[in-house]
Biopython code that builds the backbone (N, CA, C, O; Angstrom):
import numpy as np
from Bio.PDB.StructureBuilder import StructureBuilder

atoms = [
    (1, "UNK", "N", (0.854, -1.152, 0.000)),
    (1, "UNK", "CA", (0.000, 0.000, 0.000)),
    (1, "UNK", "C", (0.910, 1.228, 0.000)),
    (1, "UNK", "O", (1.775, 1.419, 0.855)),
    (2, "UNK", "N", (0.677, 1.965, -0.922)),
    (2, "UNK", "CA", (1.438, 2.982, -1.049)),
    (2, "UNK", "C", (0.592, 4.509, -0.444)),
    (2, "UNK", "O", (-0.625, 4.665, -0.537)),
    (3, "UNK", "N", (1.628, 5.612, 0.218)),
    (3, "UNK", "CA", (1.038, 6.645, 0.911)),
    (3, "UNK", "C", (2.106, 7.605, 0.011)),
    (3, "UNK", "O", (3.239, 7.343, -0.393)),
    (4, "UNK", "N", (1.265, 8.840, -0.137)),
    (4, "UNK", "CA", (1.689, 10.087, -0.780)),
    (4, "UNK", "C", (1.790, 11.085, 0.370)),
    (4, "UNK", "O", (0.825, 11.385, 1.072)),
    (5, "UNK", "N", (2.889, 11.528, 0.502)),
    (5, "UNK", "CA", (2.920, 12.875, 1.522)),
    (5, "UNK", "C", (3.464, 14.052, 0.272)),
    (5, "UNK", "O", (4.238, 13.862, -0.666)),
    (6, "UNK", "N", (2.903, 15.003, 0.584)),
    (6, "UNK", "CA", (3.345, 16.879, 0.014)),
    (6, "UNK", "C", (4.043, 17.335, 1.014)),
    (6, "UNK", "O", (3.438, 17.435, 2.081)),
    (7, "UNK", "N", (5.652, 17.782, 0.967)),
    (7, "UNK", "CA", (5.888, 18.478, 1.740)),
    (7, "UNK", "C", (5.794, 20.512, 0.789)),
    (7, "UNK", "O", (5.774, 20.817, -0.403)),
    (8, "UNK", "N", (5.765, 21.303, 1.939)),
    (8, "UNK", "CA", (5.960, 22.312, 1.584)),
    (8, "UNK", "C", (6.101, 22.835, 0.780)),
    (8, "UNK", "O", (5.496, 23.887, 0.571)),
    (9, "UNK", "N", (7.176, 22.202, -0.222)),
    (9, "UNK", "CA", (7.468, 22.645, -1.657)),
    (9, "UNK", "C", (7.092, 22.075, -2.714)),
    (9, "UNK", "O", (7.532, 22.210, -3.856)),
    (10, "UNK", "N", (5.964, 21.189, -2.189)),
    (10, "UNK", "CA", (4.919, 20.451, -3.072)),
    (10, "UNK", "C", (5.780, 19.455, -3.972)),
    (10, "UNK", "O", (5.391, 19.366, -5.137)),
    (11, "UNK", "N", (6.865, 18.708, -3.622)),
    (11, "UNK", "CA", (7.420, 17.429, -3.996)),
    (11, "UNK", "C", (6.562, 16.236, -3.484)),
    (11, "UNK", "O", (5.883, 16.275, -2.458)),
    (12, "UNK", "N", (6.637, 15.533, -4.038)),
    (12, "UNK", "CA", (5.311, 14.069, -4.053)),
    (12, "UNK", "C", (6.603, 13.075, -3.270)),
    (12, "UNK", "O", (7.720, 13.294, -3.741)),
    (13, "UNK", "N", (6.556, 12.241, -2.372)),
    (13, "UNK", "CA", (6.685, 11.370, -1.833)),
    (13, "UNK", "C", (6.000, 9.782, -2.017)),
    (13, "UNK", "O", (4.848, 10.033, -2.370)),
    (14, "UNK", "N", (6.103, 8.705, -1.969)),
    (14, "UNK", "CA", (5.808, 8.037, -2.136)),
    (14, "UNK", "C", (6.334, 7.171, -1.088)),
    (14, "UNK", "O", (7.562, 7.141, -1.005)),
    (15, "UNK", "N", (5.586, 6.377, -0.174)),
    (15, "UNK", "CA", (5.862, 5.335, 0.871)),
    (15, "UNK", "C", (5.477, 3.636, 0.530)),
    (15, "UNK", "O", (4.414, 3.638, -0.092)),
    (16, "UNK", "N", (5.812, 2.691, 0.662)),
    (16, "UNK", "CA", (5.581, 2.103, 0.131)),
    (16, "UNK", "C", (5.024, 1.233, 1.642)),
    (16, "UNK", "O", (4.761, 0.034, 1.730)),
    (17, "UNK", "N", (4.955, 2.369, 2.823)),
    (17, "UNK", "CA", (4.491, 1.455, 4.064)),
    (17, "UNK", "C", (5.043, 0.442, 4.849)),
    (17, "UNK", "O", (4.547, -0.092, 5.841)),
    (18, "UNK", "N", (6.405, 0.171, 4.166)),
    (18, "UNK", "CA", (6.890, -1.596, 4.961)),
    (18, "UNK", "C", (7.922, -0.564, 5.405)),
    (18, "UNK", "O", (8.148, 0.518, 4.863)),
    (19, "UNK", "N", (8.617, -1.179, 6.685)),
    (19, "UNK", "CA", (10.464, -1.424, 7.070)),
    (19, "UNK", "C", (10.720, -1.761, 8.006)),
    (19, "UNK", "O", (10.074, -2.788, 8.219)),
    (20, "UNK", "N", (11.382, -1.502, 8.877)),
    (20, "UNK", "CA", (11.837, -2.201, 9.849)),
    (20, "UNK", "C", (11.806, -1.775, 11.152)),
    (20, "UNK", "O", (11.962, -0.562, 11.294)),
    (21, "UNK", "N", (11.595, -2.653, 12.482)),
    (21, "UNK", "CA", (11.752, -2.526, 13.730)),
    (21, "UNK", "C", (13.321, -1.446, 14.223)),
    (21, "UNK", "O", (14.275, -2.222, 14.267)),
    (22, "UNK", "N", (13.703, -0.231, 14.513)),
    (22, "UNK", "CA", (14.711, 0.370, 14.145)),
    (22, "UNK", "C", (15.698, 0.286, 15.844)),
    (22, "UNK", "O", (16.885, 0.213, 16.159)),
    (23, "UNK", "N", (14.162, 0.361, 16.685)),
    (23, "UNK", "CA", (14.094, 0.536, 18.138)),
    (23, "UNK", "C", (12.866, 0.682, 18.505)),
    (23, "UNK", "O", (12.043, 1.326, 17.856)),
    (24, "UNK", "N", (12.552, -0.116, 19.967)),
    (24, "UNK", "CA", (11.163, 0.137, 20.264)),
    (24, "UNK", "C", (11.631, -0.253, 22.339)),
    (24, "UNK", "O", (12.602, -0.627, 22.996)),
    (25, "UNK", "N", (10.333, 0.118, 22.543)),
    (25, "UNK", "CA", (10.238, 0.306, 24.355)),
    (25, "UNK", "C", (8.757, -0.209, 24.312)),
    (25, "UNK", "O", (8.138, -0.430, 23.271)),
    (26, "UNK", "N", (8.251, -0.378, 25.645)),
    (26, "UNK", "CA", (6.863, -0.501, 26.135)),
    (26, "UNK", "C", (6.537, 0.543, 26.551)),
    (26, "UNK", "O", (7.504, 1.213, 26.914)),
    (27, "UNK", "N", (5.626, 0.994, 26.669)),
    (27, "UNK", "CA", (5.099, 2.148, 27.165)),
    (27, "UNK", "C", (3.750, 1.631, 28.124)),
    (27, "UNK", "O", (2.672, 1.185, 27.729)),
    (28, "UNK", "N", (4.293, 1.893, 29.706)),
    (28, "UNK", "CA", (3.590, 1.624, 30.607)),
    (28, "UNK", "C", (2.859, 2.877, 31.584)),
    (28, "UNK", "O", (1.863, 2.671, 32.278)),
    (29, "UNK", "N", (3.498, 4.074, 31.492)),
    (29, "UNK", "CA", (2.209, 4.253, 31.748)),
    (29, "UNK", "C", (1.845, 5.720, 30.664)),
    (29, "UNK", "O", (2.651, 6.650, 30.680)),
    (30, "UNK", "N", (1.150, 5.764, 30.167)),
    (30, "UNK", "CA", (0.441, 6.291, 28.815)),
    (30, "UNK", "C", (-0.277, 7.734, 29.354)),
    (30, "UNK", "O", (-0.999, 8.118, 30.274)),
    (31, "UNK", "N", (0.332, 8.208, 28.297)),
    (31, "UNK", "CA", (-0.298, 9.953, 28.317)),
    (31, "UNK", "C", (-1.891, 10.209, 28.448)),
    (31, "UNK", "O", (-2.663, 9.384, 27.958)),
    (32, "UNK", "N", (-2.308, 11.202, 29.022)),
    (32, "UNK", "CA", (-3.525, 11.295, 29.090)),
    (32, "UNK", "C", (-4.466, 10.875, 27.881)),
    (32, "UNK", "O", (-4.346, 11.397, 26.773)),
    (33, "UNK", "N", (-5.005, 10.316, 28.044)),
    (33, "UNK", "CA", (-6.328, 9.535, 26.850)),
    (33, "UNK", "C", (-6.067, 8.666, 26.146)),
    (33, "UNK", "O", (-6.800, 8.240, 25.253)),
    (34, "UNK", "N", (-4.522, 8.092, 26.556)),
    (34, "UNK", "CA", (-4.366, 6.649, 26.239)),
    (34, "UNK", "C", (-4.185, 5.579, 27.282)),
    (34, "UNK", "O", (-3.882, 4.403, 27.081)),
    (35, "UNK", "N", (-4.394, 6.111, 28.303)),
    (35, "UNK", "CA", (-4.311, 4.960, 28.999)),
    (35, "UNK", "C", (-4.725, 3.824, 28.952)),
    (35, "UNK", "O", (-3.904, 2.990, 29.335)),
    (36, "UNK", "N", (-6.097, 3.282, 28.495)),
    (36, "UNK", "CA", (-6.495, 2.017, 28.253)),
    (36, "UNK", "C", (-5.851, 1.182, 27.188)),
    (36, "UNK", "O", (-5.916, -0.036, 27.018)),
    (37, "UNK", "N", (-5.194, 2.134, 26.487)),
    (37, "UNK", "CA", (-4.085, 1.192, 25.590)),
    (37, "UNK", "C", (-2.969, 0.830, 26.304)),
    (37, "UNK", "O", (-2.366, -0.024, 25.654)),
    (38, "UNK", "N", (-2.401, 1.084, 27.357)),
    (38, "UNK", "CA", (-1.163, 0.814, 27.997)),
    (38, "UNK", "C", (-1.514, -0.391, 28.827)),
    (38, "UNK", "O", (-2.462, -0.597, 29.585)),
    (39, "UNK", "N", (-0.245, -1.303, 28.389)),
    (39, "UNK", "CA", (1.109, -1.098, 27.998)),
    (39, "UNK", "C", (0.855, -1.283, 26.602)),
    (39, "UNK", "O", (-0.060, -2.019, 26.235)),
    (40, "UNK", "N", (1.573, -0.689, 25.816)),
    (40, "UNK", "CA", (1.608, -0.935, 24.487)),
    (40, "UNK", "C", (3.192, -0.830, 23.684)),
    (40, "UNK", "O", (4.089, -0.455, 24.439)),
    (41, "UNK", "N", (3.423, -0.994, 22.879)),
    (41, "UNK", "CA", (5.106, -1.014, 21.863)),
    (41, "UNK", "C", (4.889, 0.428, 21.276)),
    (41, "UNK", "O", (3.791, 0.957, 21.103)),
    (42, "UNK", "N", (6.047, 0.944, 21.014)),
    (42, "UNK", "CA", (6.303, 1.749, 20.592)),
    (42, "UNK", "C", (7.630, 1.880, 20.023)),
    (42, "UNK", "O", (8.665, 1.810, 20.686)),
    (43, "UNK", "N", (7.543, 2.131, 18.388)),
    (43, "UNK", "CA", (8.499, 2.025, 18.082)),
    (43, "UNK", "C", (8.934, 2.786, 16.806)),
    (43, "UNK", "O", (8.123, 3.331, 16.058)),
    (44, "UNK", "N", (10.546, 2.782, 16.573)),
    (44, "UNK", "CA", (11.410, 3.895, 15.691)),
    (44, "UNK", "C", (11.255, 2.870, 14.519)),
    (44, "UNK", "O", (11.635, 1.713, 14.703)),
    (45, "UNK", "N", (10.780, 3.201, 13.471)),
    (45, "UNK", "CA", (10.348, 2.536, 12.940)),
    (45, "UNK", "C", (10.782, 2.966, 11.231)),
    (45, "UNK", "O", (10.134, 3.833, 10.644)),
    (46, "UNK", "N", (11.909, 2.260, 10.581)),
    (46, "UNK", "CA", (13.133, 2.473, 9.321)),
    (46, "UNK", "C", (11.970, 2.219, 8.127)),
    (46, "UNK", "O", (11.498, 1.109, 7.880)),
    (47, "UNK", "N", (11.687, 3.176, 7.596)),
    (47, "UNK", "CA", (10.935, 3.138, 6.253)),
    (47, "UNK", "C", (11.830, 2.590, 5.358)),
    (47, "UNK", "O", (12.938, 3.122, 5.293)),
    (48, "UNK", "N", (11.572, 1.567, 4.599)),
    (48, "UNK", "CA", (12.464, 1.639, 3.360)),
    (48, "UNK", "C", (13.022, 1.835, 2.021)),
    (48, "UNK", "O", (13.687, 1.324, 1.120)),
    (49, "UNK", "N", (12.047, 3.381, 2.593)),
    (49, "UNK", "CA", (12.962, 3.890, 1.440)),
    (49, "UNK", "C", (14.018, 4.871, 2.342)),
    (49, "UNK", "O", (14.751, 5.717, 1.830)),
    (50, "UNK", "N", (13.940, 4.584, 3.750)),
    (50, "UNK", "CA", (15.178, 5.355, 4.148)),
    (50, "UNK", "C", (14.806, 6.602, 6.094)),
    (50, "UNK", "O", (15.534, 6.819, 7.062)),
    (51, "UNK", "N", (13.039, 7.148, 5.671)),
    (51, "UNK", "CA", (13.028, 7.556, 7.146)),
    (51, "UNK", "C", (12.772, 6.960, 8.284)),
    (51, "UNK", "O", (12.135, 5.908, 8.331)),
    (52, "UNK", "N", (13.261, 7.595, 9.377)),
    (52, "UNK", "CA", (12.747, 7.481, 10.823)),
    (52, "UNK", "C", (11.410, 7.490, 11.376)),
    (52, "UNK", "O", (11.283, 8.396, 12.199)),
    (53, "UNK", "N", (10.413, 6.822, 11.213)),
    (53, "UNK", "CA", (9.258, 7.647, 11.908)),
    (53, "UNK", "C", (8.743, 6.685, 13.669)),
    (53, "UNK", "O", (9.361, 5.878, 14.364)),
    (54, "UNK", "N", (7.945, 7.050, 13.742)),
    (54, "UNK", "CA", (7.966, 7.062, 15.168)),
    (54, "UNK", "C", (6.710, 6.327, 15.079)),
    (54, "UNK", "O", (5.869, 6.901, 14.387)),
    (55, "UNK", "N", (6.264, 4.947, 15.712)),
    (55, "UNK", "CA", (4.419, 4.420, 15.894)),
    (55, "UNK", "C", (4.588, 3.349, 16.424)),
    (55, "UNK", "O", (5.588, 2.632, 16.467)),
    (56, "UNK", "N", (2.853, 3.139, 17.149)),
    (56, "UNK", "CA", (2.615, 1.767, 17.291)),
    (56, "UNK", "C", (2.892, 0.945, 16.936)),
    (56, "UNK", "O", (3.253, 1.038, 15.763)),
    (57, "UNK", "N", (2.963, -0.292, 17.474)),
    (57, "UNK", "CA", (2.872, -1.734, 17.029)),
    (57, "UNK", "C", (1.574, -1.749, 17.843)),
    (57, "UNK", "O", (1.018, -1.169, 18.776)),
    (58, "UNK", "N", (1.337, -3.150, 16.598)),
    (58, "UNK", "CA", (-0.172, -3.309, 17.038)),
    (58, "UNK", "C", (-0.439, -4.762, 16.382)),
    (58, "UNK", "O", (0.487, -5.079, 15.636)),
    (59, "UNK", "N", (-1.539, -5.789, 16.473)),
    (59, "UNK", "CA", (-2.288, -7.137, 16.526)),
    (59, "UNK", "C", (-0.427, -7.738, 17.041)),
    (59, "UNK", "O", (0.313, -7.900, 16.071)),
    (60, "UNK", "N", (0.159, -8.002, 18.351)),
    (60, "UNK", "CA", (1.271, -8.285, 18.386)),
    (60, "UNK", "C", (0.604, -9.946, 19.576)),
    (60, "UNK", "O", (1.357, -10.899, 19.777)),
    (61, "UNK", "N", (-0.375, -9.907, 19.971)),
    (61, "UNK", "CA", (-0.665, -10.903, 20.580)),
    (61, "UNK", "C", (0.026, -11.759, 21.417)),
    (61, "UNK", "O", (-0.170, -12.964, 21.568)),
    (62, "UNK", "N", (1.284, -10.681, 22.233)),
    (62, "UNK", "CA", (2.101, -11.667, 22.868)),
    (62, "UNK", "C", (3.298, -11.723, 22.685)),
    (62, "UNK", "O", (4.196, -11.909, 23.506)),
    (63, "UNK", "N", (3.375, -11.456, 20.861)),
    (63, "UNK", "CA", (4.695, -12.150, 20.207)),
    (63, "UNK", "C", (5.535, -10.738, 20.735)),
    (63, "UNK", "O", (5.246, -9.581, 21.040)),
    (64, "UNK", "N", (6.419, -11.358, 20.665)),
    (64, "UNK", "CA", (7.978, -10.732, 21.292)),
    (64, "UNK", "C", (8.245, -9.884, 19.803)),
    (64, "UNK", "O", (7.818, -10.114, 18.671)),
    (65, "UNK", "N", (9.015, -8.961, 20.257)),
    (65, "UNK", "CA", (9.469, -7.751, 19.154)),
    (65, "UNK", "C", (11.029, -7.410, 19.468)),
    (65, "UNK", "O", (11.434, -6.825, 20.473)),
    (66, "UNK", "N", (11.851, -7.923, 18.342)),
    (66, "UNK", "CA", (13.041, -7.664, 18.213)),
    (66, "UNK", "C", (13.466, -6.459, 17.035)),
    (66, "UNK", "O", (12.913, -6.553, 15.939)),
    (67, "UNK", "N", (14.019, -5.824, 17.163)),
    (67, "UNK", "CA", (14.979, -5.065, 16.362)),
    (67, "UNK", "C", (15.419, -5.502, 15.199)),
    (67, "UNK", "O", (16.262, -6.399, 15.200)),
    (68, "UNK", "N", (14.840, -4.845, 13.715)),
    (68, "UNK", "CA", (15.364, -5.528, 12.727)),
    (68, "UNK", "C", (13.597, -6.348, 12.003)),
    (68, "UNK", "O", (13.352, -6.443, 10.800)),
    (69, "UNK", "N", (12.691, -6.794, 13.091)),
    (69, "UNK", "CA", (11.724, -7.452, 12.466)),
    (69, "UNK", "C", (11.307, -6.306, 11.367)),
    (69, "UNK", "O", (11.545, -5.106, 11.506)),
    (70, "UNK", "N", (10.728, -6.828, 10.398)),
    (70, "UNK", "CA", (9.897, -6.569, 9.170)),
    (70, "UNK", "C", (8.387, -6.053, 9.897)),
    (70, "UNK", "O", (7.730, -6.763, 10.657)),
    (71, "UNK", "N", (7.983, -4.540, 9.438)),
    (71, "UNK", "CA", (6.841, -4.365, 9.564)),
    (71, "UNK", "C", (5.825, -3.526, 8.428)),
    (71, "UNK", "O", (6.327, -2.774, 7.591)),
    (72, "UNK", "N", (4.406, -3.747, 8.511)),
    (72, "UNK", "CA", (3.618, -2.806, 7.419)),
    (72, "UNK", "C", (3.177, -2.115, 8.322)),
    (72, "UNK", "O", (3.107, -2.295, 9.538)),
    (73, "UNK", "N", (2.850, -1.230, 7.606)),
    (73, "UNK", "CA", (1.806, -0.075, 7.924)),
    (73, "UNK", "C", (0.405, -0.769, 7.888)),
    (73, "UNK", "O", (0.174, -1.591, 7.002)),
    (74, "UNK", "N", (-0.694, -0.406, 8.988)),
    (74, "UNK", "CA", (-2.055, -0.611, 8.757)),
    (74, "UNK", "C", (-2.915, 0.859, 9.791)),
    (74, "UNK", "O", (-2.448, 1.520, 10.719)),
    (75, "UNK", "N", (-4.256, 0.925, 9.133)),
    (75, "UNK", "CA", (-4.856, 2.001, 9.765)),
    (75, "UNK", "C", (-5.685, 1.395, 10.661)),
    (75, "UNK", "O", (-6.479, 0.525, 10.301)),
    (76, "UNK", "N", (-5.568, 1.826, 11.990)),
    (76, "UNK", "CA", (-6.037, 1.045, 13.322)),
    (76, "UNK", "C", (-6.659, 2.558, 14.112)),
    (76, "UNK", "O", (-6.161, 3.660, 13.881)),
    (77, "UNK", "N", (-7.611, 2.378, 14.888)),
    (77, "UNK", "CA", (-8.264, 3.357, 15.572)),
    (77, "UNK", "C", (-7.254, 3.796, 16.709)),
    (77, "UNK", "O", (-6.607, 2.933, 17.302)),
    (78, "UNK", "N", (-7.137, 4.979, 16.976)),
    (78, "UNK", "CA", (-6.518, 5.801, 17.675)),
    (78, "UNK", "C", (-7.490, 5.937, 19.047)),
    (78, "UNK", "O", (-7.330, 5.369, 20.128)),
    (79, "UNK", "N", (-8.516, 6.848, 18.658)),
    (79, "UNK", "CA", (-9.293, 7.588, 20.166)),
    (79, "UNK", "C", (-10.168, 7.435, 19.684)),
    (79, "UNK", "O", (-10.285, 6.994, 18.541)),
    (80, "UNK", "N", (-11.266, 7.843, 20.616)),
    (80, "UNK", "CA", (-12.364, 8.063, 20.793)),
    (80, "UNK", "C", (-12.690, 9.786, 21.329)),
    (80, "UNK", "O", (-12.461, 10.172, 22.475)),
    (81, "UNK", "N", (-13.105, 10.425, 20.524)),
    (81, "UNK", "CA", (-13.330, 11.806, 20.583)),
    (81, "UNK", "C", (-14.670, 12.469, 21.082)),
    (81, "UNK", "O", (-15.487, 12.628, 20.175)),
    (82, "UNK", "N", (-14.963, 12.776, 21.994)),
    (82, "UNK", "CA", (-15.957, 14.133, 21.890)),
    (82, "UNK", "C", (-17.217, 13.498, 22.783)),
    (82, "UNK", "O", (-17.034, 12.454, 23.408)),
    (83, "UNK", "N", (-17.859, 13.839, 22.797)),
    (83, "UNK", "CA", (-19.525, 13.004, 23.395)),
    (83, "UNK", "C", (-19.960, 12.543, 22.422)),
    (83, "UNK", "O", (-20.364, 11.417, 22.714)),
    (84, "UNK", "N", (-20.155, 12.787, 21.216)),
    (84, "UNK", "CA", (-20.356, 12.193, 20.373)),
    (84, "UNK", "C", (-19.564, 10.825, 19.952)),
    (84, "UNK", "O", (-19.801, 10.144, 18.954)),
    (85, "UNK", "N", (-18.542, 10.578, 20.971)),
    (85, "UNK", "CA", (-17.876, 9.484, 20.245)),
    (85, "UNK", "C", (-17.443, 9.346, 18.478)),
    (85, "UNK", "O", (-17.517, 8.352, 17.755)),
    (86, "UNK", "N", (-17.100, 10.381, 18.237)),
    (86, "UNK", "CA", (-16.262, 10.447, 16.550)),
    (86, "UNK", "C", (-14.581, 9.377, 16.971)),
    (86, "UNK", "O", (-13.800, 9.658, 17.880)),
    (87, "UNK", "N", (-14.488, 8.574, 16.312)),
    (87, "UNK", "CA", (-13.755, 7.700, 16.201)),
    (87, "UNK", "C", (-12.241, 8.366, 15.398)),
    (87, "UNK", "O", (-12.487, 8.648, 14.225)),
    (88, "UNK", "N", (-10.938, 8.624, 15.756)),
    (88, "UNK", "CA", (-10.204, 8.800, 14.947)),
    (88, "UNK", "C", (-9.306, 7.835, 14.578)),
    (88, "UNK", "O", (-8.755, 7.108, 15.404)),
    (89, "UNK", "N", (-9.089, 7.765, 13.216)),
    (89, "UNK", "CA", (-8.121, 6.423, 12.840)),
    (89, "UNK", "C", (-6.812, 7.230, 12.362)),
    (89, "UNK", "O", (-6.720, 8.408, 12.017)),
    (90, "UNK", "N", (-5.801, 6.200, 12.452)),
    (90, "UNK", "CA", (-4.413, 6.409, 12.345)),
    (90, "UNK", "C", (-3.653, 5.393, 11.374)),
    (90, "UNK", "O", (-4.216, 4.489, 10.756)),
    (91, "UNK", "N", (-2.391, 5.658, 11.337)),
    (91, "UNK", "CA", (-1.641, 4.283, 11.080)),
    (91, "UNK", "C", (-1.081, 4.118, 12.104)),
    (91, "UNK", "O", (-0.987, 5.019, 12.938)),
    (92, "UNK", "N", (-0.423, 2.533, 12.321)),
    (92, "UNK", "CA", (0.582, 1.879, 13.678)),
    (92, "UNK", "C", (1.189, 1.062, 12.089)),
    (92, "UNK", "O", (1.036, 1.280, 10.887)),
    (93, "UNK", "N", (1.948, 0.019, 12.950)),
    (93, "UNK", "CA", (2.609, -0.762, 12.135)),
    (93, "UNK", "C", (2.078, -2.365, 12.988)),
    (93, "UNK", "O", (1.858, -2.428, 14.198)),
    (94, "UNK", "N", (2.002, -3.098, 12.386)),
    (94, "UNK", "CA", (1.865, -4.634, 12.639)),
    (94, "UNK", "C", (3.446, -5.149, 11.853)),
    (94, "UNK", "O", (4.038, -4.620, 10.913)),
    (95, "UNK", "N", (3.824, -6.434, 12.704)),
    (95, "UNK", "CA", (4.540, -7.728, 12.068)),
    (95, "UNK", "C", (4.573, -8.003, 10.528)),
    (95, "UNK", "O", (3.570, -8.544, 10.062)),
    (96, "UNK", "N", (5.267, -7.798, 9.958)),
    (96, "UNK", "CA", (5.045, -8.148, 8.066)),
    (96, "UNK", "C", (3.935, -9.211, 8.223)),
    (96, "UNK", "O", (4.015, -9.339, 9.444)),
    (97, "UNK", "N", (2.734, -10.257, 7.768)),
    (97, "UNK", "CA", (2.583, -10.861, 7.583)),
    (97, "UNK", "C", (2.731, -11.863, 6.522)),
    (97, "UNK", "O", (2.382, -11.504, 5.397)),
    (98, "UNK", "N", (3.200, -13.099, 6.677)),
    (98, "UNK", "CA", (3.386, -13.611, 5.577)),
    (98, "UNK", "C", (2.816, -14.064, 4.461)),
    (98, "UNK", "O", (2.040, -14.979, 4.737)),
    (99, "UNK", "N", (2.864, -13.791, 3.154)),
    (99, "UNK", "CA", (2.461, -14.009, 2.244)),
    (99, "UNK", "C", (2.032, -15.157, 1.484)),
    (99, "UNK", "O", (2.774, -16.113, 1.708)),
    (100, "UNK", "N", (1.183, -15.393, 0.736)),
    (100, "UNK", "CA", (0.757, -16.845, 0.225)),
    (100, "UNK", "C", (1.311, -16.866, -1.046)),
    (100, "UNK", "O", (1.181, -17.860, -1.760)),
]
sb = StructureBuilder()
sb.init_structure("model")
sb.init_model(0)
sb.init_chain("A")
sb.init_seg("    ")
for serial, (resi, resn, name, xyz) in enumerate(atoms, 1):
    if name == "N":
        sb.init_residue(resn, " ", resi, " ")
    sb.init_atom(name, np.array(xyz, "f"), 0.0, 1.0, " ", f" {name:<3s}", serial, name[0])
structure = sb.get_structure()
C-alpha cells in the first residue's frame, strides 16, 4: 500500500508502508487519553525507502518484538473523541505478515 505525503514545496513522496523494527520500548504508563491502551510497543520505525518515523505496534498478541523485524503499515483506531464518540483512525505498524 502505497502513501503520498506533500511536503511544503509540493514534492510528491511516495511510501511504500513496509520497514523495519529500528528501536522500540513498552510504554507503561500512557499519556492522558491513552491509557487504556497501555502497555503498548512503541516504536522507531526504518521506512524503506530510508526515514525514521515514530508508531505503534499493534495485533502483536504476545509475540515478542526484536529489532530488525519486518513491519507494514495498517490504519487502526486511535481515540475516541468528543460526546459524540467520533472515532479517529491512524496508522501503527503490525509484524510483516506472511504471504501466500
Amino acid at each position: 500500500m502505497a502513501t503520498t505525503q506533500q511536503s511544503p514545496n509540493r514534492e510528491t513522496f511516495a511510501f511504500a508502508g513496509t520497514g523495519e523494527v529500528f528501536s522500540f520500548t513498552t510504554v507503561q504508563e500512557a499519556p492522558q487519553g491513552f491509557e487504556s491502551q497501555a502497555p503498548y510497543v512503541l516504536a522507531l520505525v526504518k521506512l524503506d525507502e530510508g526515514p525514521l518515523i515514530t508508531a505503534q505496534l499493534t495485533d502483536l498478541d504476545g509475540e515478542a518484538v526484536a529489532i530488525g523485524d519486518r513491519v507494514e503499515m495498517v490504519t487502526r483506531k486511535l481515540a475516541t473523541e468528543g460526546s459524540t464518540g467520533v472515532i479517529i483512525y491512524g496508522y501503527k505498524f503490525r509484524k510483516l505478515l506472511p504471504r501466500a
